[in-house]
C-alpha positions in Angstrom: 120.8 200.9 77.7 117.9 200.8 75.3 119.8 198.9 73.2 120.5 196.1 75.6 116.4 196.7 76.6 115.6 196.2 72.8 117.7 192.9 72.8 116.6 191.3 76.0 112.9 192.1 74.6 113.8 190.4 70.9 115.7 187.2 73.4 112.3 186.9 75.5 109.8 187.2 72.4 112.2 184.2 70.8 111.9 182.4 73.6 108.2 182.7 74.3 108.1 181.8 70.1 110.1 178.9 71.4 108.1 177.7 74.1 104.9 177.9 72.1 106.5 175.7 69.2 107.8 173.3 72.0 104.0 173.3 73.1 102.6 173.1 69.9 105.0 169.9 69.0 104.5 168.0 72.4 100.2 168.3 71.3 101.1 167.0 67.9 103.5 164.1 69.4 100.9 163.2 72.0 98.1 162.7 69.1 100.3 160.7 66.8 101.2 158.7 69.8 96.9 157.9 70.3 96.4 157.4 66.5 99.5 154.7 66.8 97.9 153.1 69.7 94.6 152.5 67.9 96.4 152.0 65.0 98.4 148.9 66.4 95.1 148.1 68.6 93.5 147.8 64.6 95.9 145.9 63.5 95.7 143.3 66.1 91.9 142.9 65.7 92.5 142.3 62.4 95.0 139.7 63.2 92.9 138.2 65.3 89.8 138.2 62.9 92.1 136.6 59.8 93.0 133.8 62.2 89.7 133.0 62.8 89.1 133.1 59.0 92.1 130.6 58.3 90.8 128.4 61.2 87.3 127.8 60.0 88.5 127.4 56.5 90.6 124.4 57.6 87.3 123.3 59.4 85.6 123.6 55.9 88.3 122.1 54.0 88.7 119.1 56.6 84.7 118.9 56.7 84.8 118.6 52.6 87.1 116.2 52.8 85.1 114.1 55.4 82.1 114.5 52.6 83.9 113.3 50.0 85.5 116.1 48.1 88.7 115.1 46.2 89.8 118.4 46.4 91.0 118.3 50.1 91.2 114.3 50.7 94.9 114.1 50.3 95.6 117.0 53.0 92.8 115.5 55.3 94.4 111.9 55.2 98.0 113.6 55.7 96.4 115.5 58.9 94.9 112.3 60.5 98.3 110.5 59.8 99.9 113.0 61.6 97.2 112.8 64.5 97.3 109.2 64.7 101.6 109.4 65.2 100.4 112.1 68.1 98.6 109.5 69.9 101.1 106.7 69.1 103.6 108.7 70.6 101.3 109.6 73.9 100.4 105.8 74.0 104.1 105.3 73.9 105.4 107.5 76.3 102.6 106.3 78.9 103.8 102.8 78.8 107.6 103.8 80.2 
């Protein structure tokens, strides 16, 4: 019977081993999930940040344009074009 004792005794220490590993890994899970939150929350700020960037540097380029700078004319012209078709097209489909 000590036998069986001595096994039952190794099975519960095992288990116990078990359980605190289980434990330890749902704690470790639980943190990586936070740091992936904030990491994705990160990313979208920075997202949101560069599209603010690319935004007021079409501003600048349109504005140089507007100024006079041959760098950007071309793309500024092509953009009112494309503006002006906009409204043609509104103007359009309000006289049906």
């Amino acid at each position: 019977m000590s036998e069986i004792t001595e096994i039952i005794d190794a099975l519960e220490k095992k288990v116990q081993k078990l359980f605190a590993t289980i434990d330890d890994l749902e704690h470790k899970n639980r943190a990586l999930q936070q740091q992936l939150q904030l990491s994705v929350e990160e990313i979208q700020q920075h997202k949101t940040a560069m599209e603010t960037v690319i935004k007021d540097f079409e501003a600048l380029k349109m504005t140089n344009a507007l100024l006079g700078s041959d760098e950007f004319k071309r793309d500024t012209k092509l953009k009112i074009n494309a503006l002006i078709r906009e409204i043609d097209y509104c103007i359009a489909q309000l006289a049906d």
